[in-house]
Phi, psi and omega in degrees: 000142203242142173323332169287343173257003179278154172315153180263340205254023162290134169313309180276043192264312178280338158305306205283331167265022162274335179273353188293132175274168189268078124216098171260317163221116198278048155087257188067022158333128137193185175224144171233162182273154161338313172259028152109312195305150183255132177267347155213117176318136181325147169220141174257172146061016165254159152279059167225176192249133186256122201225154165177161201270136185227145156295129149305329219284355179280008154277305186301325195282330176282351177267007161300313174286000186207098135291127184247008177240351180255255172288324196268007173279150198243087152318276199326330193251289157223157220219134144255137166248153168215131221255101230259349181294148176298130160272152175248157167290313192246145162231134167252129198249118170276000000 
């Protein structure tokens, strides 16, 4: 988001882009692979679009190396619970 994009029709339209640097979020796009590595490197302060081809079949081969549901999962740090009860909007608890 570039300084030039905030909206004219706001009161605090001349406050804020006058403190605004001309990048407030400069991007950092990028795609990583299955295995953490990046097949196209962050890019900051461009405008562009990132396309690429990725192996699927290379997600299966990286959960060989990481199970997170298997030997390297931590109950004592974390639990999913689900919570099976009707929600409700309001609930009163004595």
């Amino acid at each position: 988001m570039r300084k030039q994009d905030i909206g004219v029709g706001a009161d605090w339209h001349d406050v804020v882009r006058g403190a605004a640097p001309e990048w407030m979020a400069n991007g950092g796009s990028c795609i990583a692979g299955p295995d953490g590595q990046w097949v196209i490197e962050p890019t900051a302060d461009v405008e562009t679009l990132l396309v690429a081809t990725l192996d699927r079949r290379r997600v299966l081969e990286e959960r060989q190396n990481f199970d997170p549901t298997g030997h390297y999962s931590r109950p004592d740090v974390t639990r999913l619970e689900v919570n099976r009860r009707r929600q409700r909007v309001v609930e009163f608890v004595e």
